[in-house]
N, CA, C and O atoms as a DFTB+ gen file, in Angstrom:
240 C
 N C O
     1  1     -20.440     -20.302     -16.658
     2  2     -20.874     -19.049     -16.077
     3  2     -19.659     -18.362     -15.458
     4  3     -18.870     -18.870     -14.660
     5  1     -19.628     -16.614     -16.160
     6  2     -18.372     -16.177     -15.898
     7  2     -18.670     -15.388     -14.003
     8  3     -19.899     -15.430     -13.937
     9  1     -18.344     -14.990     -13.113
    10  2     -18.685     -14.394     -12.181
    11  2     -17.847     -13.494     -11.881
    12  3     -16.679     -13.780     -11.617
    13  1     -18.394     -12.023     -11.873
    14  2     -17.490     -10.432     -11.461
    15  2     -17.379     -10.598     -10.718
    16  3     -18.272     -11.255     -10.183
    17  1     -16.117     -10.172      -9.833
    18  2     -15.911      -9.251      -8.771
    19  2     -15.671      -8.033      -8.466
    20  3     -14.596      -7.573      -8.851
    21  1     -16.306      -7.436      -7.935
    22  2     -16.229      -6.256      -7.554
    23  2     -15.721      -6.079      -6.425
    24  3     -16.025      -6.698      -5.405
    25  1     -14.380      -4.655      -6.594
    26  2     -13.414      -4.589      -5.530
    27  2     -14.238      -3.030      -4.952
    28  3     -14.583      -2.048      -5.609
    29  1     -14.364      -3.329      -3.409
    30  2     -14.939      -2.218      -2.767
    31  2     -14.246      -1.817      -1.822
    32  3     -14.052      -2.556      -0.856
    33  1     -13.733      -0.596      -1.886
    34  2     -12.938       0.325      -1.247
    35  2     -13.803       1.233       0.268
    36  3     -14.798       1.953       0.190
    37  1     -13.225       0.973       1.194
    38  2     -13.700       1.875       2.550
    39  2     -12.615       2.842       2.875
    40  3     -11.411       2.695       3.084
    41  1     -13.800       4.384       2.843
    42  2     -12.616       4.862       3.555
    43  2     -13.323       5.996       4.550
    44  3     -14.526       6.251       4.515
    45  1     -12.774       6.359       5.061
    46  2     -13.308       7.618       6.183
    47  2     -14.164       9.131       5.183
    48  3     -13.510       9.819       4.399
    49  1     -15.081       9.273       5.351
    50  2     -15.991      10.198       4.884
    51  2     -15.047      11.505       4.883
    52  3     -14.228      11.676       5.785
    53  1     -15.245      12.647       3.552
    54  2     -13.969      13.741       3.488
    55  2     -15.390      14.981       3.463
    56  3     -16.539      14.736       3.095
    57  1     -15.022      15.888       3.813
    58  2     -15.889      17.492       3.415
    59  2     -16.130      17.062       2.362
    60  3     -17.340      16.854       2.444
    61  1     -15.702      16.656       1.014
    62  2     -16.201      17.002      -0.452
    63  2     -17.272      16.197      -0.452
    64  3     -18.318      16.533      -1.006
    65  1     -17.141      15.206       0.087
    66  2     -18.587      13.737       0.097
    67  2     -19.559      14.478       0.269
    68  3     -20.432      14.326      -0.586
    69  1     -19.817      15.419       1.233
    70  2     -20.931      16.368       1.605
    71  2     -22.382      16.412       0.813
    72  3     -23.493      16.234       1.312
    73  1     -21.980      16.765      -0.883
    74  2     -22.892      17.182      -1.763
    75  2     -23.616      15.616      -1.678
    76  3     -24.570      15.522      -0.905
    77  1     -23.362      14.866      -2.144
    78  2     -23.642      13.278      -2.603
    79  2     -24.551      12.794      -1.155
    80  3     -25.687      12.324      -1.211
    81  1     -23.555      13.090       0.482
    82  2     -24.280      12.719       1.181
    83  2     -25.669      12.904       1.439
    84  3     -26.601      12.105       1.533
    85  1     -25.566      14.583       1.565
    86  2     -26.449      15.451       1.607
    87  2     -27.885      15.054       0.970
    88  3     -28.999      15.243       1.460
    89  1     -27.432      14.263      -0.641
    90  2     -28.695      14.423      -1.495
    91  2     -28.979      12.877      -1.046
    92  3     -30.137      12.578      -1.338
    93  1     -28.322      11.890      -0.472
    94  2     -28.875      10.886      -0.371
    95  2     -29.751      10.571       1.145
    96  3     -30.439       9.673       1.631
    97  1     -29.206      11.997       1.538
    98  2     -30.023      11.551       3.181
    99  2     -31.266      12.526       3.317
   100  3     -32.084      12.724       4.215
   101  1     -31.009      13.199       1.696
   102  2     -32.482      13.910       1.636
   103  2     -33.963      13.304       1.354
   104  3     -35.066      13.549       1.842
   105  1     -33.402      12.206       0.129
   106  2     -33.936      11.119      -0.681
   107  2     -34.541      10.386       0.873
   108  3     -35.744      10.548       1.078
   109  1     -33.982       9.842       1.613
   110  2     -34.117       9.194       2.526
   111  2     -35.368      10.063       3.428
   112  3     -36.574       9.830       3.511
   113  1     -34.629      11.014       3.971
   114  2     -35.397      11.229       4.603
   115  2     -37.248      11.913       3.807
   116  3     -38.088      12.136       4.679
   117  1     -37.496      12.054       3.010
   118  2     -38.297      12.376       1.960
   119  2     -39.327      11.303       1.628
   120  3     -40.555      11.363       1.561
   121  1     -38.184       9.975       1.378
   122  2     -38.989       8.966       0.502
   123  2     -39.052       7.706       1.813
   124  3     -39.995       7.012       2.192
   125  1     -38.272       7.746       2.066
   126  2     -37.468       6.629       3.712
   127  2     -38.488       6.454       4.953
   128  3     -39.378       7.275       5.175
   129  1     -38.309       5.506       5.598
   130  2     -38.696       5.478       6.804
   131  2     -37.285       5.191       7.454
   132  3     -37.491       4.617       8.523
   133  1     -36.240       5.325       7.281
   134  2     -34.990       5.127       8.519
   135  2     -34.276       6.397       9.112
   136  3     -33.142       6.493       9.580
   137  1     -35.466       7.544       8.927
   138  2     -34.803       8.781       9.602
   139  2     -36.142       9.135      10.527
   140  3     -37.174       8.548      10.202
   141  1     -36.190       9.895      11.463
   142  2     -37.257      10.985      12.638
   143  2     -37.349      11.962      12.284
   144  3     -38.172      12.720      12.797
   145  1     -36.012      12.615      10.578
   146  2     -36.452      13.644      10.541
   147  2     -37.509      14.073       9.720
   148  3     -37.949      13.165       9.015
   149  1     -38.157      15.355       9.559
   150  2     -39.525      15.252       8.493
   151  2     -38.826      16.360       7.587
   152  3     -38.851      16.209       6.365
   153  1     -38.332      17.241       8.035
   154  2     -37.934      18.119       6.666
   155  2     -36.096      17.970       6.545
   156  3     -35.408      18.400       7.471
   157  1     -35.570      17.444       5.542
   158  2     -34.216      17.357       4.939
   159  2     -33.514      18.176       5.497
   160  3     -33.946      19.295       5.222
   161  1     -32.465      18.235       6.282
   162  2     -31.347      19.416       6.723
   163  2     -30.375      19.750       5.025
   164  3     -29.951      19.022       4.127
   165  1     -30.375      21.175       5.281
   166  2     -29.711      21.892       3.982
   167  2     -28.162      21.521       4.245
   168  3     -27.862      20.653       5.065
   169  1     -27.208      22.224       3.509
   170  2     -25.960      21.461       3.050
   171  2     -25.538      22.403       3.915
   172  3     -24.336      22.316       3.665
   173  1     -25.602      23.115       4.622
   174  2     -24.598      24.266       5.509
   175  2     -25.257      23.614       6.839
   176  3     -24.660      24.008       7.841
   177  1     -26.323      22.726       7.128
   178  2     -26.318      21.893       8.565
   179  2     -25.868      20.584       8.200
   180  3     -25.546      19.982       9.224
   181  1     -25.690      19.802       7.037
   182  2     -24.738      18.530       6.821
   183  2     -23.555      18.876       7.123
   184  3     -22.998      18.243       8.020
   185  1     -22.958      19.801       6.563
   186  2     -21.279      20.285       7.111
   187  2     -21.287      20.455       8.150
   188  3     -20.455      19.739       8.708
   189  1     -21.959      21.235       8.973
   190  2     -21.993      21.649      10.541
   191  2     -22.244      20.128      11.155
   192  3     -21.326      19.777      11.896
   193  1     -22.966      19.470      11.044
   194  2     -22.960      17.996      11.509
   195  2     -21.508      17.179      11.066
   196  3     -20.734      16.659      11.871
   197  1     -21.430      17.193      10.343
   198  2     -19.999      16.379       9.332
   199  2     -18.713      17.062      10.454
   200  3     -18.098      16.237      11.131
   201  1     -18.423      18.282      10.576
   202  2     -17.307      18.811      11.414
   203  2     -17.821      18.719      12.515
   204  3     -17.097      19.449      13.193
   205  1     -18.881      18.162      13.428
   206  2     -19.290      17.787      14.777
   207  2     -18.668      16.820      15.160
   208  3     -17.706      16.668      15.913
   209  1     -19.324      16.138      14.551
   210  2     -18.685      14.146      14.741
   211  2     -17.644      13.992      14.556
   212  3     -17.053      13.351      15.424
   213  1     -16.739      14.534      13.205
   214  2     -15.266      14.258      13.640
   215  2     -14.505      14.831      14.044
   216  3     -13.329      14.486      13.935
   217  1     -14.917      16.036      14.731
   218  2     -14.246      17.001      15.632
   219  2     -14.125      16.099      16.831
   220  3     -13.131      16.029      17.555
   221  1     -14.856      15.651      16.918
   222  2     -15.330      14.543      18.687
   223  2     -14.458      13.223      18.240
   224  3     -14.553      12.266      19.008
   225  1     -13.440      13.029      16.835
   226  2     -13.071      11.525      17.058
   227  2     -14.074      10.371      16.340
   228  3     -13.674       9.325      15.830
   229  1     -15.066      10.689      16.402
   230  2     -15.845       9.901      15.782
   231  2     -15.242      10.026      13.931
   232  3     -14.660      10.950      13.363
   233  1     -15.728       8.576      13.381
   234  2     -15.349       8.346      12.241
   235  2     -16.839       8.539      11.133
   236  3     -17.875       8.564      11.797
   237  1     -17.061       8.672       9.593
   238  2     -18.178       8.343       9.540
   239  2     -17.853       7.569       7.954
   240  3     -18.759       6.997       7.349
């Protein structure tokens, strides 16, 4: 038995991630129980959130 490895890369979240995030925390919040919110924030309040947090230092 042969066994993959898979090499997984971390790195600090960029503006372009946005679209991808956006649709996966929509999915979530939609289909999910690990969000409070009930209706999906649009992609011009993910950016406005995204330049919050790391305006403050925070990483994501």
């Amino acid at each position: 038995m042969k066994l993959y490895q898979k090499q997984i890369r971390l790195r600090d979240a960029q503006a372009a991630d946005m679209t991808a995030v956006q649709s996966i925390y929509t999915d979530e919040v939609l289909h999910g129980v690990s969000s409070w919110e009930e209706i999906a924030p649009d992609m011009e309040e993910m950016c406005n959130r995204f330049r919050s947090i790391t305006a403050a230092g925070w990483i994501l």
